[in-house]
SEDO-608777 format. One record per residue: residue in one letter; x, y, z of N, C-alpha, C in turn. Coordinates in pm, whole numbers, padded with zeros to 5 digits, always signed. Atoms other than C-alpha are relative to their C-alpha. Example, Ala and Ser with C-alpha at 12.3 -4.5 7.8 and 13.67 -1.06 7.14 Angstrom:
! residues 2
A+00089-00119+00000+01230-00450+00780+00090+00120+00000
S-00082-00119-00006+01367-00106+00714-00077+00109+00073
This chain:
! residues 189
X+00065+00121+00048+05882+02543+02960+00055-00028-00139
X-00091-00001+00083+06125+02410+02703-00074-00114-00099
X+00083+00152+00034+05916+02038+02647-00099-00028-00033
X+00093+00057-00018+05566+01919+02632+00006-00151+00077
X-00011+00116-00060+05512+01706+02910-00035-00200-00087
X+00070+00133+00054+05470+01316+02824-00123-00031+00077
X+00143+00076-00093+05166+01147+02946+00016-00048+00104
X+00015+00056-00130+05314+00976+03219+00051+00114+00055
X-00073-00097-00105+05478+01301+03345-00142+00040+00033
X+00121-00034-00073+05101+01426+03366-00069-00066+00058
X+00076+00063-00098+04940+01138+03498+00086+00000+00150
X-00097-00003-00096+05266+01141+03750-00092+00160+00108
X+00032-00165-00061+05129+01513+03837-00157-00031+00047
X+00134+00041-00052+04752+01435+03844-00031-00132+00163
X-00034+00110-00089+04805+01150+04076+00032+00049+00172
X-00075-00042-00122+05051+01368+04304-00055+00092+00036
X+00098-00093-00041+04776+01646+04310-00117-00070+00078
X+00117+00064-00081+04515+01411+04430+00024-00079+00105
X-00103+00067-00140+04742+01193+04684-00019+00113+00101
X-00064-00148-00061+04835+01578+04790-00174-00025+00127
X+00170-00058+00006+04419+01643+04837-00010-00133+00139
X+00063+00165-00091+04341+01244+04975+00129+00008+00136
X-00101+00022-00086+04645+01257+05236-00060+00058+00115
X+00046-00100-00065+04526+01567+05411-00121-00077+00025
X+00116+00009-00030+04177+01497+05415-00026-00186+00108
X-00001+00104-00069+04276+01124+05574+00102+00031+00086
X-00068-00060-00094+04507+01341+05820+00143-00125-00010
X-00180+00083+00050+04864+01137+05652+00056+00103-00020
X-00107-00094+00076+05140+01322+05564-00028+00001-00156
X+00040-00034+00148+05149+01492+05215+00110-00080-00075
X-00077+00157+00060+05304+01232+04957+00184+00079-00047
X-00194-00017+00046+05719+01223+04903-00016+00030-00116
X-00014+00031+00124+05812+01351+04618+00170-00052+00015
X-00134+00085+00053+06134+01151+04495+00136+00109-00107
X-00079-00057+00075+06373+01421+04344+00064-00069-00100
X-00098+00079+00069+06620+01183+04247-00069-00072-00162
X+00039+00067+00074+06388+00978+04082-00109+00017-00138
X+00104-00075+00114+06172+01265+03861+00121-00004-00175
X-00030-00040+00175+06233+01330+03491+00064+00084+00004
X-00056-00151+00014+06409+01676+03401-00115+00038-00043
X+00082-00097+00018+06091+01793+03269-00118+00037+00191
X+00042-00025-00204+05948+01757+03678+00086+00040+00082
X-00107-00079-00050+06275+01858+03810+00032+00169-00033
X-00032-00128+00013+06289+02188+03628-00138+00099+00066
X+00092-00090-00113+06153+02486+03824-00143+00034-00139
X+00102-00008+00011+05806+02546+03720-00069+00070+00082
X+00096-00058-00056+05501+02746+03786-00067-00036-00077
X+00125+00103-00021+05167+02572+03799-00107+00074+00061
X+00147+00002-00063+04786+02629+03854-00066-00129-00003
X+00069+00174+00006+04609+02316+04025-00184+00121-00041
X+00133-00057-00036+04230+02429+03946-00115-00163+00045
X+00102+00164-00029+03947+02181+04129-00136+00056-00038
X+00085-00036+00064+03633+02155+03973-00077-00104+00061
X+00106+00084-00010+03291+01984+04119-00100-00019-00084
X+00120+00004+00051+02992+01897+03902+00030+00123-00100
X-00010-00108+00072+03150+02164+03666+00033+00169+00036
X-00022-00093-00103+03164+02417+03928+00140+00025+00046
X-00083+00000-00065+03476+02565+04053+00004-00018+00110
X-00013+00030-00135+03603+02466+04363+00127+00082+00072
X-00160-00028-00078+03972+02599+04429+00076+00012-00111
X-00110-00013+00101+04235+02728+04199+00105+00121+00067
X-00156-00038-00048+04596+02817+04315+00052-00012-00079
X-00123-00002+00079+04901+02887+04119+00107+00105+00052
X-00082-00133+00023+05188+03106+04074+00053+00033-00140
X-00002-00028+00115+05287+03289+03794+00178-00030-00012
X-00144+00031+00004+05670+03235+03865+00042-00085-00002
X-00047+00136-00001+05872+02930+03842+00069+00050+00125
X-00094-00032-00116+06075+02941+04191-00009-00177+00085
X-00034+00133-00027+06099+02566+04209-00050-00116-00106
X+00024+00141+00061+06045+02170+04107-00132+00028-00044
X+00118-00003+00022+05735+02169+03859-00090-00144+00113
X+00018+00101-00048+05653+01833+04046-00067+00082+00179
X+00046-00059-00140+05662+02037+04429-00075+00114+00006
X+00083-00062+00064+05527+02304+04234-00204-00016+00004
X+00157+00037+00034+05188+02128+04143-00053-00078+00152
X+00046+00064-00110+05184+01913+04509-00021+00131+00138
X+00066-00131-00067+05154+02287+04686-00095+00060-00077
X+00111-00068+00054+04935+02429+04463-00180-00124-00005
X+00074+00040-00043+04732+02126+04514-00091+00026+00088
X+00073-00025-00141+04694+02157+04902-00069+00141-00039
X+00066-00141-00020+04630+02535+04860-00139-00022-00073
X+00184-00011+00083+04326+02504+04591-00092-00062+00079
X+00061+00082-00068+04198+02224+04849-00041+00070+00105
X+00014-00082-00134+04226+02431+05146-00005+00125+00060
X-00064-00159-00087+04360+02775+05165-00065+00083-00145
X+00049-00144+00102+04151+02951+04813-00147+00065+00084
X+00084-00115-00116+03976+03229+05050-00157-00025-00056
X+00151+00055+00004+03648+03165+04840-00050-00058+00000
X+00087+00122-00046+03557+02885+04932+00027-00124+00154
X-00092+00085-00123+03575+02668+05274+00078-00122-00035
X-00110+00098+00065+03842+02404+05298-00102-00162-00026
X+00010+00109+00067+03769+02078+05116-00062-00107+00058
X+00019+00129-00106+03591+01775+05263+00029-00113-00047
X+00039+00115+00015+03592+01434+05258-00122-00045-00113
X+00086+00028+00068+03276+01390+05109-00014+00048-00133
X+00026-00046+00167+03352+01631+04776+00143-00083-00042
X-00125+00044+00115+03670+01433+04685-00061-00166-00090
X+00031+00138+00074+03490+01130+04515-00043+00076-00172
X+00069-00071+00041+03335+01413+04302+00080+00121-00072
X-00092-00080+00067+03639+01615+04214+00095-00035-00093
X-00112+00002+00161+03819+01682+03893+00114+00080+00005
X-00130-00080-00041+04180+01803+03909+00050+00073-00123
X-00053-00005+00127+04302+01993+03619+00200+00113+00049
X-00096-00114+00017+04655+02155+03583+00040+00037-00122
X-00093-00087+00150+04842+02432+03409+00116+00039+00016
X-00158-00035-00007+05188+02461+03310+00010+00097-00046
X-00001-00141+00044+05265+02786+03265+00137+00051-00089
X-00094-00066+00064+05511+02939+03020+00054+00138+00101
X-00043-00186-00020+05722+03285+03147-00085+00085-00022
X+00060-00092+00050+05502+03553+03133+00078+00089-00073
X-00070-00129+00080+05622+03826+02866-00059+00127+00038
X+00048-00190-00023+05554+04240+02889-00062-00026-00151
X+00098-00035+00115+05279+04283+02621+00023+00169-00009
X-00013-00214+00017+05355+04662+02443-00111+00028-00075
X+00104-00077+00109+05066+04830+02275+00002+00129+00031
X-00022-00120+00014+05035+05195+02205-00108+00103+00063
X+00149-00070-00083+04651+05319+02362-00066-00097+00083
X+00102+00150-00071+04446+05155+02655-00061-00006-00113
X+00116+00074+00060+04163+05100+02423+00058-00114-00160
X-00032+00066+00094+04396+04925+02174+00029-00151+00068
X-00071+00141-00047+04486+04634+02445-00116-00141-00067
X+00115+00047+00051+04159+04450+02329+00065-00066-00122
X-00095+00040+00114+04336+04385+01999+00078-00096-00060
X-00124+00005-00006+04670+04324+02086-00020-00212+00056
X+00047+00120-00064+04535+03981+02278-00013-00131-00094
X+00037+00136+00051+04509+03617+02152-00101-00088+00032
X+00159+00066-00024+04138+03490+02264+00056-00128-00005
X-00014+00106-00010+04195+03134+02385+00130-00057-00024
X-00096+00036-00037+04545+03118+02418+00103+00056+00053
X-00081-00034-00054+04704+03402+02589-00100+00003+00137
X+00066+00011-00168+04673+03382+03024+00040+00176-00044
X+00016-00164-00028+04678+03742+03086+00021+00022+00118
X-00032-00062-00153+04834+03935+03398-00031+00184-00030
X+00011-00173+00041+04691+04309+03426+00085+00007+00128
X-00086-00084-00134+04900+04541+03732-00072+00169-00074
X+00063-00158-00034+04721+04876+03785+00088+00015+00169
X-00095-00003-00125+04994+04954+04077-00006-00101+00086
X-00016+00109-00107+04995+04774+04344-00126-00147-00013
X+00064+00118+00017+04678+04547+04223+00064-00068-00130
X+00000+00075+00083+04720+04269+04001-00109-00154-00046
X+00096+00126+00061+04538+03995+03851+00039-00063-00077
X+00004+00092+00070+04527+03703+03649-00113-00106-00016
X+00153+00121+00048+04300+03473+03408+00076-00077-00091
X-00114+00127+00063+04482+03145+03278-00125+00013-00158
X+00047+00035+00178+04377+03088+02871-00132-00040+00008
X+00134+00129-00008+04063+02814+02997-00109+00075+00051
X+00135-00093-00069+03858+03152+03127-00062+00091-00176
X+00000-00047+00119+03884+03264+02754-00175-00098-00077
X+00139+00127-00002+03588+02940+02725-00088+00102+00058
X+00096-00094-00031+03376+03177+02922-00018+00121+00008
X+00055-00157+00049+03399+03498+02835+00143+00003-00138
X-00080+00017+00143+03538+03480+02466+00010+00158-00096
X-00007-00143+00047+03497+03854+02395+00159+00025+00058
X-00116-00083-00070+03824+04058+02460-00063+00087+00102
X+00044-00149-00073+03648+04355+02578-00066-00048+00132
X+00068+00044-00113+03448+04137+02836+00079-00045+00050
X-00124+00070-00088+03771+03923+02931+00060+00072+00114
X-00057-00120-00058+03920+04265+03006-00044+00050+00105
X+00081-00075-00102+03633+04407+03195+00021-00089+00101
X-00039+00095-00053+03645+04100+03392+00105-00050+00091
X-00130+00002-00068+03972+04083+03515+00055+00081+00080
X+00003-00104-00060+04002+04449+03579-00063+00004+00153
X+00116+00006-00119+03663+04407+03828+00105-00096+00115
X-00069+00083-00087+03895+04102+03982+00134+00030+00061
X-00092-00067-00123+04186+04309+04071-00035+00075+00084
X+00061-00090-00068+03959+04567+04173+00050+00126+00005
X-00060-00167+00063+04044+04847+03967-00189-00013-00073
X+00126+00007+00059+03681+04951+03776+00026-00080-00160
X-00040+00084+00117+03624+04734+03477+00023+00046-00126
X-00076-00051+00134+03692+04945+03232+00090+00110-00022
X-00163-00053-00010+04046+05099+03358+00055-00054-00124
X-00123+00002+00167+04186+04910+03038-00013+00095-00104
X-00016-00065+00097+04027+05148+02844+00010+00133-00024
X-00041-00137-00040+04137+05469+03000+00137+00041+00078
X-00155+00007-00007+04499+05390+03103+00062-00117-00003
X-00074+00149+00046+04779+05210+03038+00038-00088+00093
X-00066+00070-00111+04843+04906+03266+00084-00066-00054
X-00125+00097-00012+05137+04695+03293-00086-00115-00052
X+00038+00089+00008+05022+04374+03115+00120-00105-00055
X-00135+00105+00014+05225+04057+03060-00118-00112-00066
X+00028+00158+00034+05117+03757+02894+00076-00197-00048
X-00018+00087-00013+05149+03405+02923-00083-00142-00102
X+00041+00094+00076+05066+03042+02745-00003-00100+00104
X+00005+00112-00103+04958+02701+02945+00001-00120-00105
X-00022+00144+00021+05030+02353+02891-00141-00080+00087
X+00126+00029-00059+04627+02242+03021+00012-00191-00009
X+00104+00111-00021+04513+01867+03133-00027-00024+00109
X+00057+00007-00098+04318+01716+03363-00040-00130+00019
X-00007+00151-00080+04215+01387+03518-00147-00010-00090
C-alpha cells in the first residue's frame, strides 16, 4: 500500500461491495469489474477486509491478510464472502440489506513483530493502530486495528485473540508466538 486511496477510489469500492451483496441477493451476476478501466491504486494487488455491520452489530467480516490480486477483485470477493460464506452467521437476506453498513480495510504487508519475553508482547503493541496476527503453530488469528475500539487494553486485546485462535487466552504470556503486525486504510459507507 504505497498511496492513500482518493475518495472516488473508495466510493468506487463501497459501491462494488454493495452491487457485489445486491446482485446475489437479486440472483444477477456479480458486477464486472473493468480492469482496463481501474486506477493503479485498484489495479495493484491488494488485501482487503469487507466487514458488514447491522444496527451496529456485526454481521460478516472476510479478508485476507495477503495481497494475491486486484485491490478492486480483492474487495468484490471479500464482499460476497462476509455476505454469505462467514460460518457465524447465516447467509444474508434480502430484507437486512436496506439496513447494512459496508466498511472496508486496506491492509498494509504484515511485518514479524520481535520482542524478547511473552509477557513483554503487551508493550511492544500500538493500541489503535496496529491489526495484529498471533500463530501458535498451526492456529492463527487476526484482529484488524477497529477491534482496538473495543477492547483498548493490550492485555485484554491479547487475551482475546488468543481465545479466537483457540490457544488459552493467556498463551501470550507464557510463550513466544509468531506475531506479525499490520496497519489499515479504514472507511465505510
Amino acid at each position: 500500500m504505497n498511496t492513500i486511496l482518493t475518495e472516488d477510489e473508495k466510493q468506487y469500492l463501497l459501491k462494488l461491495a454493495r452491487e457485489t451483496i445486491s446482485n446475489v441477493l437479486n440472483q444477477l451476476p456479480e458486477p464486472v469489474v473493468n480492469l482496463a478501466g481501474l486506477s493503479p491504486n485498484l489495479l495493484e494487488q491488494g488485501a482487503s477486509f469487507v466487514t458488514l455491520t447491522r444496527h451496529g452489530d456485526l454481521r460478516g467480516c472476510i479478508g485476507s491478510l495477503e495481497a494475491h490480486q486486484s485491490l478492486a477483485l480483492d474487495v468484490r470477493e471479500h464482499a460476497y464472502q462476509a455476505a454469505f460464506e462467514d460460518y457465524r452467521f447465516p447467509p444474508l437476506t434480502k430484507a437486512e440489506l436496506p439496513d447494512l453498513n459496508i466498511e472496508i480495510s486496506r491492509l498494509t504487508a504484515p511485518v514479524e513483530l520481535t520482542y524478547d519475553a511473552p509477557g513483554d508482547l503487551a508493550r511492544v503493541l500500538t493500541p489503535g493502530v496496529d491489526g495484529v496476527i498471533l500463530q501458535d503453530g498451526y492456529r492463527r488469528a487476526t484482529f484488524l486495528p477497529q477491534v482496538w475500539d473495543q477492547l483498548p487494553q493490550a492485555e485484554t486485546f491479547l487475551a482475546h485473540l488468543c481465545a479466537k485462535m483457540g490457544s488459552p487466552s493467556d498463551a501470550w504470556k507464557h510463550k513466544m508466538l509468531k506475531v506479525k503486525t499490520y496497519r489499515v486504510e479504514e472507511f465505510h459507507e
